[in-house]
N, C-alpha and C positions, 0 to 999 in steps of 0.2 A: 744873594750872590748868584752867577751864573758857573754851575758846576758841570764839569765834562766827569762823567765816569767811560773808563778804557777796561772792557772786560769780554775774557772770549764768549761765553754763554751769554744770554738774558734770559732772563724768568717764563717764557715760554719755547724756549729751547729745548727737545726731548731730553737733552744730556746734560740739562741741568739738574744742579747737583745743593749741599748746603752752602757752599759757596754762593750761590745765585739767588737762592732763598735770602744768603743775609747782606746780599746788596740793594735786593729789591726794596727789603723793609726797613734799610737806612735810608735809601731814597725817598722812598715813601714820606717817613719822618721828616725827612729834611723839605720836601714842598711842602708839606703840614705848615713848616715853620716860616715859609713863605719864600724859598729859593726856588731857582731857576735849573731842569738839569735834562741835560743830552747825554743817550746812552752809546755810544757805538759796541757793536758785536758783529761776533761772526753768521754770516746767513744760515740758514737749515733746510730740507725739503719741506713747501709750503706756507713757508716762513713769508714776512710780507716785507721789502726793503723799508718800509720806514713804517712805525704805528706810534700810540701813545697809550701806556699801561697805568693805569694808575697815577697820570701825571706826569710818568717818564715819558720822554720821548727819545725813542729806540730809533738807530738807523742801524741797519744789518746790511753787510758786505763780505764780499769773499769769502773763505770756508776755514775748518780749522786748518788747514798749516797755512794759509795767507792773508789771514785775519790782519794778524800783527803790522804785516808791511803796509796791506792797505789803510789802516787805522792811521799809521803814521803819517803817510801822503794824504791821506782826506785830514788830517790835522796842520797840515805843511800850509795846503794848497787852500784850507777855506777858514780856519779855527785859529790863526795865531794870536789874534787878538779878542775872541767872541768870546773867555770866560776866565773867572775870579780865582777858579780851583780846579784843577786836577785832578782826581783818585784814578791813578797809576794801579790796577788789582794784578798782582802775580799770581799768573798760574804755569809754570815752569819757569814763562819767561813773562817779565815785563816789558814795557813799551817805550823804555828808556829816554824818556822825557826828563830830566837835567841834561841829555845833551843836548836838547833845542826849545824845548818850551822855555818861556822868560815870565812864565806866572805861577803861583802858589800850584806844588804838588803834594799830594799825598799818598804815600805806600799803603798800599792795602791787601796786608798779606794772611793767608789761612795758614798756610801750610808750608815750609822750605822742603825741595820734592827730594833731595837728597835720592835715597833708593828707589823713589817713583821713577826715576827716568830709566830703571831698568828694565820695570813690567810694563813703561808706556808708547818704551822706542827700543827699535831693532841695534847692533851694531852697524857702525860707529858713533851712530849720531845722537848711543846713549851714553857711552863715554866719554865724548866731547860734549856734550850737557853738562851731564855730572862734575867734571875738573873745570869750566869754565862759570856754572852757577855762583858759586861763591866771589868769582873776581866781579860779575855781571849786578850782585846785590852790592858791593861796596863802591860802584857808580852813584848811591844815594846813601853813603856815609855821609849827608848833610840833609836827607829830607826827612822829616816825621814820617812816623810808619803808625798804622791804626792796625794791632795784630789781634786773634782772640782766645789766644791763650799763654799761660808762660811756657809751655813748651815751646813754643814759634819762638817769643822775646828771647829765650835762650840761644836757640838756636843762630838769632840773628847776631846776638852779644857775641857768641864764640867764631862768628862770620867776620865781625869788628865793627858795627851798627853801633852806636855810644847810646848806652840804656836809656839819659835822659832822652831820647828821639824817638823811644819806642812805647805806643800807649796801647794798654789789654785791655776791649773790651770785647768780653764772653755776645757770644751768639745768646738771643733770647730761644723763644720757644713759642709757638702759636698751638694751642692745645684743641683739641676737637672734641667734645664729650661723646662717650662712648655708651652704650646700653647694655654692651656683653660683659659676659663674667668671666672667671678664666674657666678652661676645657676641664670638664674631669678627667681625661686622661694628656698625659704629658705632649702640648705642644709647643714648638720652636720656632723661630721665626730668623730670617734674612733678610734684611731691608737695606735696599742701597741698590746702587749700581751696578748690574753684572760684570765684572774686569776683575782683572788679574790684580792690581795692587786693593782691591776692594776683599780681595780674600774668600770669594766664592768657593772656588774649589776648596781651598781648606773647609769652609764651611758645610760644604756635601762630605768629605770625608770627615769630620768629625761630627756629624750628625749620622755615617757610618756604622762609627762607634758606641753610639750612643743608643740608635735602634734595636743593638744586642741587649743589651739592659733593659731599656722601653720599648718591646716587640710591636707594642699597640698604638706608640705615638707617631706623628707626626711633624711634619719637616715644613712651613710655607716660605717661601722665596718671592719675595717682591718688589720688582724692578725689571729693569729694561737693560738688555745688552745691547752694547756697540754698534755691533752688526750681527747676521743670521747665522754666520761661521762659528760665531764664540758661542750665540744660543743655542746651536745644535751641538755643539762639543756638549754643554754641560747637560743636556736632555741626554745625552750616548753616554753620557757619566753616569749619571744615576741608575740609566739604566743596567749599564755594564756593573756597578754593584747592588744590584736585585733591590733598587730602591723605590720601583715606579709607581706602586701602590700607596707608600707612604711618606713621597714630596708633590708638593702640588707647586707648579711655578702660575703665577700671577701675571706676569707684565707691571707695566705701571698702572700703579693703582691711585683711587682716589683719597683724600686727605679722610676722608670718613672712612673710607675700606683700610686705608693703614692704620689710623688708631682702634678701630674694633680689633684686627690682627695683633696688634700690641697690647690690646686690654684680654684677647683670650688666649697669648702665648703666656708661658712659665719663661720662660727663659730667650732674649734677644742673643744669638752669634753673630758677636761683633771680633771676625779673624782680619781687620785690613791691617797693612803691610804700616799706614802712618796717614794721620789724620790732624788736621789742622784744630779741629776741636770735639766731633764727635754729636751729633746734633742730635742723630738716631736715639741713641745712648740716654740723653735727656727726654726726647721723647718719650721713647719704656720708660724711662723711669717715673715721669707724668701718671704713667696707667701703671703703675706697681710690679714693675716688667723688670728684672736684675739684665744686668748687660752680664755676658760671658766673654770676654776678649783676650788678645794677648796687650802684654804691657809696654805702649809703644806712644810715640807723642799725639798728645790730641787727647787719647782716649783716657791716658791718667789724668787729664784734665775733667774732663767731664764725668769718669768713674772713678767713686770715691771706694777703692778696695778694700775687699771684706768690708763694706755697707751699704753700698747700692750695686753693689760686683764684684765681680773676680777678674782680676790681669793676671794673667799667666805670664812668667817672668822669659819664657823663650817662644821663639815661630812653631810649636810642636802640636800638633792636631789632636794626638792621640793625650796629652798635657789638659788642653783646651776642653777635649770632650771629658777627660777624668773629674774636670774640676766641674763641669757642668752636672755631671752622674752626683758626685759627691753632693753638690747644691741642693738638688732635689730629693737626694733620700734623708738630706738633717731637714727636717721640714719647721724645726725651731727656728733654725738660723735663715731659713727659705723666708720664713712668716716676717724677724725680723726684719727683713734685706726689702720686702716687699711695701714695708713702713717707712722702714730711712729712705730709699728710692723717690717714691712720693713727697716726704717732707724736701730732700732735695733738690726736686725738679722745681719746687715753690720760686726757687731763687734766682729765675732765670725767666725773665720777662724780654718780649720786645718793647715795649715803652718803658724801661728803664735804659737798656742797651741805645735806644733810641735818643734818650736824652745826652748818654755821656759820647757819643758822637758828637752829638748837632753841637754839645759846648767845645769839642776837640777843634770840629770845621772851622768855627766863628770866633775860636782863638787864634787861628794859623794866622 
């Protein structure tokens, strides 16, 4: 087949996220299997309007807020007839293709942003997201939707999505083998995207908390903010709580520099606001690493509570850092959590998730 996938990032996009990661390595899979696919995204500084990744072939246009429009008109004006499939990827908004494509689509959804559209846009225009998302998803009460967790499937069900149209499959896991062992003294780790619905800032204030109990540990943060405005807020944060000595921020780092940071942390803080599946999550757990989060969609998908972690049942920091304090001084149940974690993460492969795809695409 000739497949179009519609997504704002691609795989070398700085603000690419696990979203991006697990579009890539369905695609991936699917030329494996001997398909055709065009990727449109939104351009980036650097960025090259058109390359080929791995097979894919990426054309980049317009930016994040005119991605969408443009995507639709370069499909209007060149694309009506050039492919078998669609993957339609929501990320706030989709590309509302049932109202003019006339070939096979498919939903491909991580996450419904529900309270994302608070911490991602200003007023009005997070308001009017928020009350129009749900009429803007029941535009494709008739398309299959590929989601990867039941959290999503739920969510789309109480939206009015008819369950037989909605297929879960879990994000796999590309693992890195690591050489480190964990720190002897207690360290913690960040990993993700610097933003607000990523739960940063909780993340520095409950590793706050935590440094009064562990005076000698330490805090790594790794990832990339937005822009220079939100990085220098959370550098005036730490420092404003006498933390400079003991966070060290990273930037993006590489797939070998995050699994050694996750094979020598104790403990991953995982505080975001809501997550499509939690991919991090699985990662620590690969390298015997307990996620510490609150209990929110996505992440009780991928943390199996009290066994590979702790969900904190509310958004409370001071909650989050107690139950991480507590984790580390029962060092029986640290020891077990750090065994089920590992046998866990076993479960979670990209060439399995790869195949129940490629059979989902080639049944549509």
């Amino acid at each position: 087949m000739n497949i179009l996938i519609l997504n704002w990032r691609d795989i070398h996009n700085p603000l690419a996220g696990g979203a991006e990661i697990a579009t890539h390595e369905h695609a991936k899979g699917w030329i494996s299997a001997g398909h055709h696919i065009v990727q449109l995204s939104s351009q980036f500084p650097g960025g090259k309007n058109s390359e080929t990744i791995d097979g894919v072939k990426i054309r980049r246009m317009g930016n994040h807020y005119s991605f969408h429009i443009r995507a639709i008109i370069t499909y209007l004006q060149n694309y009506t007839s050039a492919f078998d499939l669609i993957i339609d990827e929501f990320h706030f908004l989709p590309y509302f293709t049932p109202l003019y494509a006339k070939t096979k689509i498919l939903g491909y959804i991580h996450e419904v942003a529900k309270e994302l559209w608070f911490s991602n846009l200003f007023f009005p225009a997070n308001r009017i997201g928020y009350l129009l998302e749900p009429h803007i998803i029941r535009l494709y009460k008739h398309i299959p939707f590929m989601v990867v967790s039941k959290s999503t499937k739920d969510d789309l069900i109480n939206i009015g999505i008819p369950q037989k149209h909605i297929h879960i499959i879990p994000n796999g896991v590309s693992i890195v083998s690591s050489q480190k062992e964990k720190r002897s003294i207690p360290h913690f780790l960040f990993l993700g995207r610097l933003a607000p619905d990523k739960g940063i800032e909780d993340a520095i204030y409950v590793y706050a908390l935590i440094q009064k109990e562990f005076p000698d540990s330490k805090l790594n943060i790794a990832g990339s903010a937005e822009n220079t405005e939100y990085s220098d807020y959370l550098h005036s944060l730490v420092s404003r709580l006498q933390l400079s000595s003991s966070v060290l921020f990273h930037g993006e780092v590489t797939e070998q520099k995050k699994f050694d940071l996750l094979r020598e942390s104790w403990v991953l803080i995982h505080p975001s606001i809501r997550e499509g599946w939690g991919l991090t999550a699985i990662e620590a757990a690969s390298q015997g690493t307990p996620t510490v989060g609150y209990d929110i969609s996505g992440l009780r998908d991928s943390v199996r509570h009290n066994k590979t972690g702790i969900l904190v049942p509310d958004r409370n920091p001071e909650h989050l850092a107690q139950a991480t304090i507590d984790l580390i001084l029962d060092t029986k149940r640290y020891s077990q959590m750090e065994k089920r974690a590992c046998i866990w993460s076993k479960e979670f492969s990209w060439k399995k998730s790869v195949a129940q795809s490629l059979h989902l695409i080639e049944q549509l």
